[in-house]
Structure formats: C-alpha cells, structure tokens
PDB file of N, CA, C and O in Angstrom:
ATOM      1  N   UNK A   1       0.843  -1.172   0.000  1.00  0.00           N
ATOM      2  CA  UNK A   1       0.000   0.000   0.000  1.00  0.00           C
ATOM      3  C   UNK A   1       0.897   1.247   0.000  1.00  0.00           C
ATOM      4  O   UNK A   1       1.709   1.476   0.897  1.00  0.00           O
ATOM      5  N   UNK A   2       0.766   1.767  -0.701  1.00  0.00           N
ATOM      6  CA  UNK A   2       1.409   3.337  -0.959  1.00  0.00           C
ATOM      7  C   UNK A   2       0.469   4.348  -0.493  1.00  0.00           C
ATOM      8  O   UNK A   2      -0.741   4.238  -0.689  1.00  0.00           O
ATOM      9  N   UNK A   3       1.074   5.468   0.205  1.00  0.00           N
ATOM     10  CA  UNK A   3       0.394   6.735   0.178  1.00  0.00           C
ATOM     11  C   UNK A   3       1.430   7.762  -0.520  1.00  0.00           C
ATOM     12  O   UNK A   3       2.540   7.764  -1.054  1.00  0.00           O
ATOM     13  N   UNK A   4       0.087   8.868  -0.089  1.00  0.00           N
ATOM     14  CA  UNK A   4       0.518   9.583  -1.136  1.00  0.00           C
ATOM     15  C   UNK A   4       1.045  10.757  -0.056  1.00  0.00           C
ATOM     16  O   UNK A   4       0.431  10.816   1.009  1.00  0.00           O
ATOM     17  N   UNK A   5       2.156  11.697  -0.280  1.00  0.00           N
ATOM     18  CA  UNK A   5       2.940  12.246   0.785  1.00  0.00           C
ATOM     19  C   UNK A   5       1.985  13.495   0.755  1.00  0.00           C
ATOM     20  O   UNK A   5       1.864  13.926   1.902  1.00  0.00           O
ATOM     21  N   UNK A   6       1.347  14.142  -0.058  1.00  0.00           N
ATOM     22  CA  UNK A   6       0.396  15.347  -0.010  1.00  0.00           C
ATOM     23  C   UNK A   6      -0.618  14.979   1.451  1.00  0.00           C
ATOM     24  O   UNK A   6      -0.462  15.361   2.610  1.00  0.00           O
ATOM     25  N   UNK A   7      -1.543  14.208   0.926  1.00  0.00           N
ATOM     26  CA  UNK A   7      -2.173  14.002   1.661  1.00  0.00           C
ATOM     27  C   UNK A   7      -2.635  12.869   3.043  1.00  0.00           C
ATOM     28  O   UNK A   7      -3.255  12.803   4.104  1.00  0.00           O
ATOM     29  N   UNK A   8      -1.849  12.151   2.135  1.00  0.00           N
ATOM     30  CA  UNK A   8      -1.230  10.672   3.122  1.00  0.00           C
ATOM     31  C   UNK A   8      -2.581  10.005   2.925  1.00  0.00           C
ATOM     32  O   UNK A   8      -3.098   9.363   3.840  1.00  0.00           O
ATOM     33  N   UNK A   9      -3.090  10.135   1.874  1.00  0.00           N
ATOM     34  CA  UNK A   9      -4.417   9.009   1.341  1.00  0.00           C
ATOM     35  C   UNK A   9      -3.774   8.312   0.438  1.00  0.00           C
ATOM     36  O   UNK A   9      -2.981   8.795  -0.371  1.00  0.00           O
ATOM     37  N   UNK A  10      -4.248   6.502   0.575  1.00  0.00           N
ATOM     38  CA  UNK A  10      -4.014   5.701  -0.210  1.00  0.00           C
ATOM     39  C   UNK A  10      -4.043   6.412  -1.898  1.00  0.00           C
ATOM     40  O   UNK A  10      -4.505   7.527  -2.140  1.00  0.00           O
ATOM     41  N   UNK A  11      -3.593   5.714  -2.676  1.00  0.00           N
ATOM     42  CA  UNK A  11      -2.828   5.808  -3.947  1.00  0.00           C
ATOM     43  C   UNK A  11      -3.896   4.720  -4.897  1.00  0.00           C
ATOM     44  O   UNK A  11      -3.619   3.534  -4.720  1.00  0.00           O
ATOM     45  N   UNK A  12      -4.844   4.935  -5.685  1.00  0.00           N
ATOM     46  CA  UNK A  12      -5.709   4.071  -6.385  1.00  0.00           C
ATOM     47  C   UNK A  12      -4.607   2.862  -7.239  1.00  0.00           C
ATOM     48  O   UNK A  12      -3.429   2.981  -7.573  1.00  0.00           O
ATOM     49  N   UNK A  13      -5.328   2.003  -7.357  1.00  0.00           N
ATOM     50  CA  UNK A  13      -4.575   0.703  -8.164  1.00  0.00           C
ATOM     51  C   UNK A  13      -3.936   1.641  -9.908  1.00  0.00           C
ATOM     52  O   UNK A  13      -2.848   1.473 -10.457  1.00  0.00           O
ATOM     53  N   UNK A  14      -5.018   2.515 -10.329  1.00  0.00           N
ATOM     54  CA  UNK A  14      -3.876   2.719 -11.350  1.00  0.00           C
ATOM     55  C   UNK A  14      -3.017   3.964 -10.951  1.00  0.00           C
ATOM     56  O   UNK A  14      -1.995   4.094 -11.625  1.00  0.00           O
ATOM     57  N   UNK A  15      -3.205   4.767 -10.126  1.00  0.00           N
ATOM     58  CA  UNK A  15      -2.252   5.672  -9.371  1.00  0.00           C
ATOM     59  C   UNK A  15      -0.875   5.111  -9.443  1.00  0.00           C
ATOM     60  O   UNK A  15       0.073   5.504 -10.122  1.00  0.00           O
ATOM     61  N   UNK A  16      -0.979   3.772  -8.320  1.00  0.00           N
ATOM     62  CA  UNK A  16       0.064   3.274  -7.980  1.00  0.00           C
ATOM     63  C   UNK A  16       0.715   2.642  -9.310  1.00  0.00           C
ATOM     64  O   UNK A  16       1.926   2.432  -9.362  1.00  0.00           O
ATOM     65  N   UNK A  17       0.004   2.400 -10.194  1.00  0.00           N
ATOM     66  CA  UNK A  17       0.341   1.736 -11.601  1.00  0.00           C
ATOM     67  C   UNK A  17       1.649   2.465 -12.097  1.00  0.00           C
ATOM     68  O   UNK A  17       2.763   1.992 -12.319  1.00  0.00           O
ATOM     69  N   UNK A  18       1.018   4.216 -12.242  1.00  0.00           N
ATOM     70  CA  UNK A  18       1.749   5.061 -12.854  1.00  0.00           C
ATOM     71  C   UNK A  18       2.760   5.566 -12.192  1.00  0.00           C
ATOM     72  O   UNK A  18       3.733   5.902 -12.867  1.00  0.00           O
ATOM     73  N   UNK A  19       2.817   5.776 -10.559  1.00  0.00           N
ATOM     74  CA  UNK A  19       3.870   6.059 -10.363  1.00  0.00           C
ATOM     75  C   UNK A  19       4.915   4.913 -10.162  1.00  0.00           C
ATOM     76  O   UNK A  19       6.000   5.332 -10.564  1.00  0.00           O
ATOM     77  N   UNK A  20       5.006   3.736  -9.735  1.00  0.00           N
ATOM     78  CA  UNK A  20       5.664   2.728 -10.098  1.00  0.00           C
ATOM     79  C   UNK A  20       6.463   2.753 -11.357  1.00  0.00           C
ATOM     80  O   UNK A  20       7.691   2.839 -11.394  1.00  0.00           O
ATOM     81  N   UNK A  21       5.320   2.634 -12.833  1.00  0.00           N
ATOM     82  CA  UNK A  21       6.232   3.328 -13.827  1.00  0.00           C
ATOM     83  C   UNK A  21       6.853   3.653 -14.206  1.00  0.00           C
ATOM     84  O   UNK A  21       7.676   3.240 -15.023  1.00  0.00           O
ATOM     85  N   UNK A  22       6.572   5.039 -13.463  1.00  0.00           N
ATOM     86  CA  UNK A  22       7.526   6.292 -13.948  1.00  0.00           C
ATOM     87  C   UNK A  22       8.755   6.221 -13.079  1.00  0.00           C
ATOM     88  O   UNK A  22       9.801   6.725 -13.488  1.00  0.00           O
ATOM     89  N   UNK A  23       8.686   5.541 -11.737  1.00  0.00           N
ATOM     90  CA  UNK A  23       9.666   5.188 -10.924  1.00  0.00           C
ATOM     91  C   UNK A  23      10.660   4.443 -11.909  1.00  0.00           C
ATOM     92  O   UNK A  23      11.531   5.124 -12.451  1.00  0.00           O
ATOM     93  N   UNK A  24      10.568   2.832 -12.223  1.00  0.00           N
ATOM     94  CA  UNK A  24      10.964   2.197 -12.873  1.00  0.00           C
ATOM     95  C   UNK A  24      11.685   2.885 -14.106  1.00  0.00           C
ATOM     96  O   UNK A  24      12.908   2.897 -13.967  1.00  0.00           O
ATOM     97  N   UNK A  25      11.213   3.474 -15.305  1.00  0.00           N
ATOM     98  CA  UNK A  25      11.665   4.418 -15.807  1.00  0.00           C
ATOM     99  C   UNK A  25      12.535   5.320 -16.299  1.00  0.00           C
ATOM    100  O   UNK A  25      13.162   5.490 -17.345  1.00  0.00           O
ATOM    101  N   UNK A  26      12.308   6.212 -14.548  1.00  0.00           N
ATOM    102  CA  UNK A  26      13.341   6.840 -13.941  1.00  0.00           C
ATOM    103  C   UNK A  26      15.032   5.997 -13.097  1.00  0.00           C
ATOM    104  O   UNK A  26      16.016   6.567 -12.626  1.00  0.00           O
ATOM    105  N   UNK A  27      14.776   4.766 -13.200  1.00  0.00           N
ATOM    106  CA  UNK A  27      15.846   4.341 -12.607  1.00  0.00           C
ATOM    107  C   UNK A  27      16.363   3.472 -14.105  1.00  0.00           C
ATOM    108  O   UNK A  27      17.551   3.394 -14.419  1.00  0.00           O
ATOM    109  N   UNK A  28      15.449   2.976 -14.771  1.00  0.00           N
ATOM    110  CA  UNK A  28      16.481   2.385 -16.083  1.00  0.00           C
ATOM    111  C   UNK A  28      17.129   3.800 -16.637  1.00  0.00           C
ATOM    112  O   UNK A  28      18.357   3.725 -16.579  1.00  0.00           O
ATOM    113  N   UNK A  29      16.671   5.070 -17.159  1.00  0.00           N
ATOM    114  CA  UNK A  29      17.177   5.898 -17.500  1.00  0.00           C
ATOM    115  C   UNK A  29      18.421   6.546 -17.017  1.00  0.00           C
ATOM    116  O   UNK A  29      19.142   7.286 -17.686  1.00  0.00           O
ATOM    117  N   UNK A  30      18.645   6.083 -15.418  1.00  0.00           N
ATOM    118  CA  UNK A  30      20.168   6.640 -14.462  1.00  0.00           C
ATOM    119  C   UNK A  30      20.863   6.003 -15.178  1.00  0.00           C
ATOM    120  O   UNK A  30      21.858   6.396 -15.788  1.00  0.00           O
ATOM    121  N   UNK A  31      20.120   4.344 -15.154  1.00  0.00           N
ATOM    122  CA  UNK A  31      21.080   3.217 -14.981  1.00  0.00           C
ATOM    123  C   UNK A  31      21.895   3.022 -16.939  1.00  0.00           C
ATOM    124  O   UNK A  31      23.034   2.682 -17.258  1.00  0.00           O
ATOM    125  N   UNK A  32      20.669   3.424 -17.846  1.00  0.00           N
ATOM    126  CA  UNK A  32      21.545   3.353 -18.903  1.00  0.00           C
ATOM    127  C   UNK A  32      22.549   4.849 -19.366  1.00  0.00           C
ATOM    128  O   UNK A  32      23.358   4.957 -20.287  1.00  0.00           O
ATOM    129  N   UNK A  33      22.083   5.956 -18.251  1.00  0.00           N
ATOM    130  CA  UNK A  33      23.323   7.255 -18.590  1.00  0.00           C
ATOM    131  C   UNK A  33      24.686   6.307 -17.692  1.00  0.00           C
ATOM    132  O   UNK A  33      25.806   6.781 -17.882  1.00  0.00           O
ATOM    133  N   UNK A  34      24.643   5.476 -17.083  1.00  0.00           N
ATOM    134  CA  UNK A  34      25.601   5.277 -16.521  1.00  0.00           C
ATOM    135  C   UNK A  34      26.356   4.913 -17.600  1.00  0.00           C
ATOM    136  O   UNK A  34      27.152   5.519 -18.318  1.00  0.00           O
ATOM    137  N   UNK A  35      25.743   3.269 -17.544  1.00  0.00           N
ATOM    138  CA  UNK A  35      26.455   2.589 -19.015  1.00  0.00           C
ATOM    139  C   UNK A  35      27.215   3.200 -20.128  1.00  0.00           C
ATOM    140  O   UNK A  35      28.130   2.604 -20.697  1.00  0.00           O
ATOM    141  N   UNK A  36      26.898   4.177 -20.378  1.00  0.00           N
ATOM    142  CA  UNK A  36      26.318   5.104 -21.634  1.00  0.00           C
ATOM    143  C   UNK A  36      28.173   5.899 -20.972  1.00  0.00           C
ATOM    144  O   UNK A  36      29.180   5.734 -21.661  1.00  0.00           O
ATOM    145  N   UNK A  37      28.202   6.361 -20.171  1.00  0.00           N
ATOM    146  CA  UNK A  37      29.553   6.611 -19.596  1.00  0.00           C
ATOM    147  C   UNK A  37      30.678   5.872 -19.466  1.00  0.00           C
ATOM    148  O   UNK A  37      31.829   6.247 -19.691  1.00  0.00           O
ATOM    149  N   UNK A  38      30.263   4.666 -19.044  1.00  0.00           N
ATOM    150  CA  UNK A  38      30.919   3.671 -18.499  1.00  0.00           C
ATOM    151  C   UNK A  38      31.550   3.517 -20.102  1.00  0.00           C
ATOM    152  O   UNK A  38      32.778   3.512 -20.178  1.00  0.00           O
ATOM    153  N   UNK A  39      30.898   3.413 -21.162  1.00  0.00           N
ATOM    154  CA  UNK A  39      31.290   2.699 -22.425  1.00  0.00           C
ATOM    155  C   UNK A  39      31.575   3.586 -23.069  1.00  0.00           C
ATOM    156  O   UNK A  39      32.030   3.155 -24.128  1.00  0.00           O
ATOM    157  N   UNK A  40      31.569   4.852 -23.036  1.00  0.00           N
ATOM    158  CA  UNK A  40      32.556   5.703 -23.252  1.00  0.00           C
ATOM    159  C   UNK A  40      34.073   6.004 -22.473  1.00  0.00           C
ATOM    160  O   UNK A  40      35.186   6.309 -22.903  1.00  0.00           O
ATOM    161  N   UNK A  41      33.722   5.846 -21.612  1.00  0.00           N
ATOM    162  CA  UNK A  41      35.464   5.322 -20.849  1.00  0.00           C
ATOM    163  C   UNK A  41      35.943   4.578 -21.191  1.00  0.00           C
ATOM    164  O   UNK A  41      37.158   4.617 -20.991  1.00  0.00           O
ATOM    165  N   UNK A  42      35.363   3.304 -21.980  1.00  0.00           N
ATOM    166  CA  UNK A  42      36.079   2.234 -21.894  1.00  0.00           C
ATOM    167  C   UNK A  42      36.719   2.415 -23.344  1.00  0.00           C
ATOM    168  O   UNK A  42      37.908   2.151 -23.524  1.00  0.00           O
ATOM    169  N   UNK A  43      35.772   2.941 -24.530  1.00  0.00           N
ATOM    170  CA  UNK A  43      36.427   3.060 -25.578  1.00  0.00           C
ATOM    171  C   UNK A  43      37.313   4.198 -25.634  1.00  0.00           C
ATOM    172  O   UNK A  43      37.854   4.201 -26.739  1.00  0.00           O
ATOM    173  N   UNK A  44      37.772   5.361 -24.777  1.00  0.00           N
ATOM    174  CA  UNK A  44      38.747   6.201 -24.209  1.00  0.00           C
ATOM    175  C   UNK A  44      39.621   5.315 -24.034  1.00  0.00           C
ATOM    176  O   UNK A  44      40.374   5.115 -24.987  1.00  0.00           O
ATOM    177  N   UNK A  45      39.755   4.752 -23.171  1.00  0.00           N
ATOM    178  CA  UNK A  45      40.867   4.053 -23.020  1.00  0.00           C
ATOM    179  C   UNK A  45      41.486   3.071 -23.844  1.00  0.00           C
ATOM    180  O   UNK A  45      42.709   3.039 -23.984  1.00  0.00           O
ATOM    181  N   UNK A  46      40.569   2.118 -24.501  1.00  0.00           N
ATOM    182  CA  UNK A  46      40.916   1.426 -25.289  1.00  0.00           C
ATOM    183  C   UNK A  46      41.618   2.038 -26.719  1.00  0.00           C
ATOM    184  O   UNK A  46      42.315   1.415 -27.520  1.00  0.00           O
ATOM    185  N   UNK A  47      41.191   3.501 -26.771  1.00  0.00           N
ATOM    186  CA  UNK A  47      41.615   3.964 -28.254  1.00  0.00           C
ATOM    187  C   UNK A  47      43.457   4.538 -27.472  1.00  0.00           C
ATOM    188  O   UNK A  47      44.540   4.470 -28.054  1.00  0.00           O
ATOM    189  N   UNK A  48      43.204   5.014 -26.157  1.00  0.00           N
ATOM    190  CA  UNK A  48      44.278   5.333 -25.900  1.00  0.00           C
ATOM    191  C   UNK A  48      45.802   4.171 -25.363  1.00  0.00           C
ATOM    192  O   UNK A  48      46.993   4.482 -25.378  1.00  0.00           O
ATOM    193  N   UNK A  49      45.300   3.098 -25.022  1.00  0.00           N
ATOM    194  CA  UNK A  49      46.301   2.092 -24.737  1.00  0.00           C
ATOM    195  C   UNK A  49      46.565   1.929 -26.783  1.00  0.00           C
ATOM    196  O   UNK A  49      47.741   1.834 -27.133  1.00  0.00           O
ATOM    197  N   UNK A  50      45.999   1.920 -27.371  1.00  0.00           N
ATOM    198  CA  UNK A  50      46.052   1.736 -28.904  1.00  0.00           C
ATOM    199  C   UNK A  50      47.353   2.853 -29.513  1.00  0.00           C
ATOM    200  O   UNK A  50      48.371   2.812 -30.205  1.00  0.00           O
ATOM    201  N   UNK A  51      46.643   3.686 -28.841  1.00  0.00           N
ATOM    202  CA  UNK A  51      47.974   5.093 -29.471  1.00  0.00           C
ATOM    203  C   UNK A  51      49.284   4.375 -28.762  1.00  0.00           C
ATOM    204  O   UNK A  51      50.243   3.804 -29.281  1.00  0.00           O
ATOM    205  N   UNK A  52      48.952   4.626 -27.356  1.00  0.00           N
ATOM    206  CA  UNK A  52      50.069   4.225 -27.027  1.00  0.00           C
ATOM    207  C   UNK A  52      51.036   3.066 -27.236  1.00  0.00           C
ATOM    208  O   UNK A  52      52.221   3.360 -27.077  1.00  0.00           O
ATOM    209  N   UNK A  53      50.797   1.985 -27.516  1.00  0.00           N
ATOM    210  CA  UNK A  53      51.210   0.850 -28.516  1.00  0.00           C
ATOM    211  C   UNK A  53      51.769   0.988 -29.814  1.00  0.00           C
ATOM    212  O   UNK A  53      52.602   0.356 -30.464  1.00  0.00           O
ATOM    213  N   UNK A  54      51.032   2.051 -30.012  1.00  0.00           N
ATOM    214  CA  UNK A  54      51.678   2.240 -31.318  1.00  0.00           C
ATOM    215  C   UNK A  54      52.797   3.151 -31.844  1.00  0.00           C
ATOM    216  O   UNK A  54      53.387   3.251 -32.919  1.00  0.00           O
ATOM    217  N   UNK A  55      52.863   3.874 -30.473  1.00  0.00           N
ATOM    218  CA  UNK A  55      53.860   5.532 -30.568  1.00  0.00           C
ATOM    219  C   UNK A  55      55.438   4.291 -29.658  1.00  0.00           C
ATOM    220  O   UNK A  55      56.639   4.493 -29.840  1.00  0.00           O
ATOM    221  N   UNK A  56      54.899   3.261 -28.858  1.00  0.00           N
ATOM    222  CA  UNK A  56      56.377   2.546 -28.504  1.00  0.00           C
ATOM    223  C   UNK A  56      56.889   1.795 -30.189  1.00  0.00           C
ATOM    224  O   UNK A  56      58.015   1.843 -30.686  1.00  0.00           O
ATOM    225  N   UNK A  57      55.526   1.081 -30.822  1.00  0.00           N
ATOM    226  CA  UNK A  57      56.553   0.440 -31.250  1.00  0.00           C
ATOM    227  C   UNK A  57      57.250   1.004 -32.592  1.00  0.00           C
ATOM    228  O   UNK A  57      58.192   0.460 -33.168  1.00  0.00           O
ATOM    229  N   UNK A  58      56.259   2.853 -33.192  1.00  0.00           N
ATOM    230  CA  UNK A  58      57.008   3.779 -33.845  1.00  0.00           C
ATOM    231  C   UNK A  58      58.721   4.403 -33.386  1.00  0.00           C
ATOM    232  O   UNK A  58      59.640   4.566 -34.188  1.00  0.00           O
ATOM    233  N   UNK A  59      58.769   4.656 -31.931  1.00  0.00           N
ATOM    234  CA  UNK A  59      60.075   4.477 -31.045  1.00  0.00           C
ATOM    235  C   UNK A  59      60.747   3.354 -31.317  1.00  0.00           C
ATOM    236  O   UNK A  59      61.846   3.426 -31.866  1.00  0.00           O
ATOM    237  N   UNK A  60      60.342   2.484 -31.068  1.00  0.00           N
ATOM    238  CA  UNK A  60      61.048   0.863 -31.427  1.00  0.00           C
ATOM    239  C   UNK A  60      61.627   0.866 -32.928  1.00  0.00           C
ATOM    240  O   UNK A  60      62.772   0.530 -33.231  1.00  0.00           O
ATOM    241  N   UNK A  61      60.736   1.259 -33.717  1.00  0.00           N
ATOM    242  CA  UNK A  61      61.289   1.200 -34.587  1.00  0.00           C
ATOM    243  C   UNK A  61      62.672   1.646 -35.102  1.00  0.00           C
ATOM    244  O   UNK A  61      63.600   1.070 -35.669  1.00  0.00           O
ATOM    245  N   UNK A  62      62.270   3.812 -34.373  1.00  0.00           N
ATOM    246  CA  UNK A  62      63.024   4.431 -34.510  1.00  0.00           C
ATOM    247  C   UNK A  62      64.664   4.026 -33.674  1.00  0.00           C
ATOM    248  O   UNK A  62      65.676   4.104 -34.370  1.00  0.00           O
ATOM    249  N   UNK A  63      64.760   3.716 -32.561  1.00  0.00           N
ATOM    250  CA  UNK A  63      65.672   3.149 -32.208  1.00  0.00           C
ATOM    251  C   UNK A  63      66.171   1.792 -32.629  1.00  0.00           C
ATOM    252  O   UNK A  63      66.983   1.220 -31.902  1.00  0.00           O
ATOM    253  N   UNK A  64      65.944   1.487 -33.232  1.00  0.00           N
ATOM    254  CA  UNK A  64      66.077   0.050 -34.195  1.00  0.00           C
ATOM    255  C   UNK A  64      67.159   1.002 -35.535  1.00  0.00           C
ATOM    256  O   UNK A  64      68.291   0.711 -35.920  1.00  0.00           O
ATOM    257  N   UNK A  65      66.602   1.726 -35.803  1.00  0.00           N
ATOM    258  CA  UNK A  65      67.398   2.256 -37.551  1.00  0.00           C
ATOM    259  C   UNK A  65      68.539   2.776 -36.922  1.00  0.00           C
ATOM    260  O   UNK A  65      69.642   2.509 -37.399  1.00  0.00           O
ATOM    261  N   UNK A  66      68.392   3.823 -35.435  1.00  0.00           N
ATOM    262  CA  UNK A  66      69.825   4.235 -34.947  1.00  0.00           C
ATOM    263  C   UNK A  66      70.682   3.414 -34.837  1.00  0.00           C
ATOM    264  O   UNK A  66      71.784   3.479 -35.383  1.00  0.00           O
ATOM    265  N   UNK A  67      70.217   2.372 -33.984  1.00  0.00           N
ATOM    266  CA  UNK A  67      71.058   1.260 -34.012  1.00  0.00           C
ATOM    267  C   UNK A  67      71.704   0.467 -34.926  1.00  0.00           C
ATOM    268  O   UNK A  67      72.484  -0.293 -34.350  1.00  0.00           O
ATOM    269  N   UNK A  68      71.695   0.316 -36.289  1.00  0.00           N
ATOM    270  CA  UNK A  68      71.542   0.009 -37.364  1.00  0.00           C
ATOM    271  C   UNK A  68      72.550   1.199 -37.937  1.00  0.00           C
ATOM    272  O   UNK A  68      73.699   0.789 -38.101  1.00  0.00           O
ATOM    273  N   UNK A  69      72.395   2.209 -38.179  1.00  0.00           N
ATOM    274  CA  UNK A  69      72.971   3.175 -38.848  1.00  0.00           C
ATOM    275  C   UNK A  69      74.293   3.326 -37.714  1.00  0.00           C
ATOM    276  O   UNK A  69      75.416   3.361 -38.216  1.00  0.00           O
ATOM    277  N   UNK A  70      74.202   3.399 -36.507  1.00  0.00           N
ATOM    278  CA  UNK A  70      75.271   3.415 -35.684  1.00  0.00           C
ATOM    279  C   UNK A  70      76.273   2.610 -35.672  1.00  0.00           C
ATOM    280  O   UNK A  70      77.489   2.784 -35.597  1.00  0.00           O
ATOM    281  N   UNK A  71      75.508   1.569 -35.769  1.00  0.00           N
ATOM    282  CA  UNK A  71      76.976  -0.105 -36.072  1.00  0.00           C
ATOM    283  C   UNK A  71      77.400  -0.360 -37.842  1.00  0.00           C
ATOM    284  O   UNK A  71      78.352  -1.066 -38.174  1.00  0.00           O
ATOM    285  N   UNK A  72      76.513   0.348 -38.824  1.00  0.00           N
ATOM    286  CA  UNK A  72      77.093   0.193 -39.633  1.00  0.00           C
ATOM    287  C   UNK A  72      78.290   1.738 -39.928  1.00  0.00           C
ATOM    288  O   UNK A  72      79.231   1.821 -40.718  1.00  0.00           O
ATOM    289  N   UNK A  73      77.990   2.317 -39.378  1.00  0.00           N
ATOM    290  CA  UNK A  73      78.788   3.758 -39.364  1.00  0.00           C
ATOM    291  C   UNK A  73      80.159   3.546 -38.104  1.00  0.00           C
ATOM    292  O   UNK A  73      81.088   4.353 -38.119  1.00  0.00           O
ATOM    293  N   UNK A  74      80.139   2.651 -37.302  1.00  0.00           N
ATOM    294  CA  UNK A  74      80.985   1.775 -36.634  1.00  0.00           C
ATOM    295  C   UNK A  74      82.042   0.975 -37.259  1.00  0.00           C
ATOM    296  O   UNK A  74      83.253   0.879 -37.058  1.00  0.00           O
ATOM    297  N   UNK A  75      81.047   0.312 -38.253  1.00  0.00           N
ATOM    298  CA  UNK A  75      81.731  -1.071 -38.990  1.00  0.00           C
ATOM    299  C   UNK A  75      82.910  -0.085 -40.019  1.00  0.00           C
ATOM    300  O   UNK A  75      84.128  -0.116 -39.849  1.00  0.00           O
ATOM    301  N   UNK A  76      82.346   0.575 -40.857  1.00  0.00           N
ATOM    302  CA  UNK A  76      83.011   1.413 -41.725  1.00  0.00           C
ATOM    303  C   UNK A  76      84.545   2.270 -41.226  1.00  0.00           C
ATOM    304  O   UNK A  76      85.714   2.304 -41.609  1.00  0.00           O
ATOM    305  N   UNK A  77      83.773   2.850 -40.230  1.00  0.00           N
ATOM    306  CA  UNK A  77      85.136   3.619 -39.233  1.00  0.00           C
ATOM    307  C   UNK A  77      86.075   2.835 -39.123  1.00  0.00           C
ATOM    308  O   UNK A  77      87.239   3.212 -39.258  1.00  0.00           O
ATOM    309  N   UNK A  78      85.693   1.400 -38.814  1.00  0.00           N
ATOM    310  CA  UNK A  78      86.353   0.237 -38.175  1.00  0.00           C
ATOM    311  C   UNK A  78      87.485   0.091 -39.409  1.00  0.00           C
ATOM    312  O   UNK A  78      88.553   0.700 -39.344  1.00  0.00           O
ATOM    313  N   UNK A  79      87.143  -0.775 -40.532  1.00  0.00           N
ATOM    314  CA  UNK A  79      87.319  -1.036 -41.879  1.00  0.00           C
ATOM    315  C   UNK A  79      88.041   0.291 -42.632  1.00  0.00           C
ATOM    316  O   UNK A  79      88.563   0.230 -43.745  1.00  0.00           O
ATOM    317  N   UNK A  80      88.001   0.927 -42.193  1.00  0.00           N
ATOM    318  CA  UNK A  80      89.067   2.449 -42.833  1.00  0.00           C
ATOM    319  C   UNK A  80      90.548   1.416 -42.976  1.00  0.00           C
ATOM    320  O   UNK A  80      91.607   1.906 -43.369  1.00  0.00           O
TER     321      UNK A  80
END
C-alpha cells in the first residue's frame, strides 16, 4: 500500500500503476546514462592504450634504424 505524501491518502490501483512506472523508468534511464559513460570510458581508453602501442613500437622502430645506422657507421670507421 502506498500513500501519497500530499495528503497521506491511499494511492488508487492505477495511481500506484503510474507512479511505479515512472519510478521504474526513472531508474532504467540513471542506470543506462551510466552505461552510456561507463562505455565511453572504456572506448577512451581502449583507443588510448592503442595510441600508445603504437607511438612505442614507432620508437622501437626508430631506435632500431639508430642502431643500425650506428653499427654500420661503426663497422666502416672500423674497416678504414
């Protein structure tokens, strides 16, 4: 049994119908802005562990050719 806080008289069967409802409603609507956040964080992050993966192994790379250009610029010096 529900009342009603105005008057503190019972709440008719479809009264209680509608505010139930709109209760219900009102709490899937929190519950999918949450989600709705939640899965935007997640693809934030996911796009950003992505960059970042990809800017080491652009570094990797880049220290890979120094290395490379260093020992063959080594080898040569060497070989004079």
């Amino acid at each position: 049994m529900l009342l009603k806080i105005v008057g503190l008289k019972e709440m008719s069967p479809q009264e209680q119908k509608e505010y139930e409802t709109k209760k219900s409603a009102k709490e899937k609507r929190k519950v999918d802005e949450r989600n709705d956040k939640l899965w935007a964080n997640m693809q934030a992050e996911t796009k950003a562990i992505a960059r970042n993966k990809k800017e080491k192994e652009a570094d990797r790379g880049l220290n890979m050719e120094d290395n490379v250009f260093m020992r063959a610029s080594r080898y040569r010096l060497d070989n004079k």
